[in-house]
N, C-alpha and C positions, 0 to 999 in steps of 0.2 A: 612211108615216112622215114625218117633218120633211125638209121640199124633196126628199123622193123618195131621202133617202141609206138605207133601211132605219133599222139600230137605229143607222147608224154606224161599226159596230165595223170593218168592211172598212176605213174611212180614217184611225182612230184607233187600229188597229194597224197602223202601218206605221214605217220608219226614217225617214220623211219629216217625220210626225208628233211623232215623238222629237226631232230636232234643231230643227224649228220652235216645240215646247214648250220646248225649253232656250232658246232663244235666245230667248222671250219670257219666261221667266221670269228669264233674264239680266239685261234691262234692265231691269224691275218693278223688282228688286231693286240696280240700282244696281251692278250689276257683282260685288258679294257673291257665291263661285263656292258656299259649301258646299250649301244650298237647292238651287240648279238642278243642282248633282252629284251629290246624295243621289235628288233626284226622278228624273233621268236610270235612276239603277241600277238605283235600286224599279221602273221602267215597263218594261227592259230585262230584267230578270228575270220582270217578269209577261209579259214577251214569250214570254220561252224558257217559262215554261209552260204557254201556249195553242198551240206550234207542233204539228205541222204544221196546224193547221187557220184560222191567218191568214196576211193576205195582204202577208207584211215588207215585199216588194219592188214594191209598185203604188208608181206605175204604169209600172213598167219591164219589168214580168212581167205580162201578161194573167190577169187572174182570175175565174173564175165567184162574183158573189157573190149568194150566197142571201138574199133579203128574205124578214126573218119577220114576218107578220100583227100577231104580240104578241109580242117580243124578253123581255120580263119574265117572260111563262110558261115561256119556252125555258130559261131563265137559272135559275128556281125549281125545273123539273122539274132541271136539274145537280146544282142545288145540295144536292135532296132526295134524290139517285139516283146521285150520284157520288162517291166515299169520296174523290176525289186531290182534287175541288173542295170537298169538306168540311172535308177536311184544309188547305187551301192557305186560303180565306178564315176559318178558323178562327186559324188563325195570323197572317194580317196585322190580324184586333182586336184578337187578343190584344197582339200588337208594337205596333197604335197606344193600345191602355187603357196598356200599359208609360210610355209615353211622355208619353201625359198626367199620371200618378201622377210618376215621375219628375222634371218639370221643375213642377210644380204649373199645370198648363194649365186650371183648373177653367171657364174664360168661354172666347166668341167673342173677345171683348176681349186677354184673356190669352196665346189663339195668334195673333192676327196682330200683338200687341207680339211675341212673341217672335220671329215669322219676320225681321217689319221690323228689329229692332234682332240679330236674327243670335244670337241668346245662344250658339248652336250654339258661336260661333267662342271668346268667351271661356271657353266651358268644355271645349273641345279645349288651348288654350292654358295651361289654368290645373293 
């Protein structure tokens, strides 16, 4: 796979991870906390439920990680074979169509005005 990291998933589940995303999406944004609070939790929750089988605490805790050939097939056979992963990414579309319908996100254009410009915040406030 890409520089020999597998699919990934070992370095991009981790708490390491999580706080090097917040803090780059911190500054993108200008120091705007809601975006980088909201993404924090979303990732945070998809943490708690992949555990036990990632690696939170690399590279503080040694970990075996397993390189898959095709990470896509592994991911499809779950997806196709798994009721908790059918149920769990069935709900976060449905939570992002909500979202789109909701604020009127219909373009590429449309979501990265509304991240840029926060609308989040005036309509918490409003």
């Amino acid at each position: 796979m890409f520089l020999g990291l597998g699919s990934g998933r070992g370095y991009s589940h981790t708490l390491i991870f999580v706080a090097a995303l917040y803090a780059i999406t911190l500054l993108l944004l200008k120091g705007k906390t809601i975006i980088p609070n909201s993404l924090t939790i979303g990732i945070l929750f998809h943490l708690l439920l992949d555990l036990p089988e990632i690696p939170l605490f690399f590279p503080f805790i040694n970990y075996q990680f397993i390189y898959l050939e095709d990470p896509l097939s592994g991911w499809l056979f779950s997806l196709l074979n798994d009721p908790i992963v059918q149920i769990t990414e069935t709900l976060g579309i449905l939570f992002l169509i909500i979202i789109v319908f909701q604020n009127k996100l219909y373009s590429i254009r449309y979501i990265f005005t509304y991240i840029k410009e926060s609308n989040v915040n005036q309509k918490i406030q409003e």
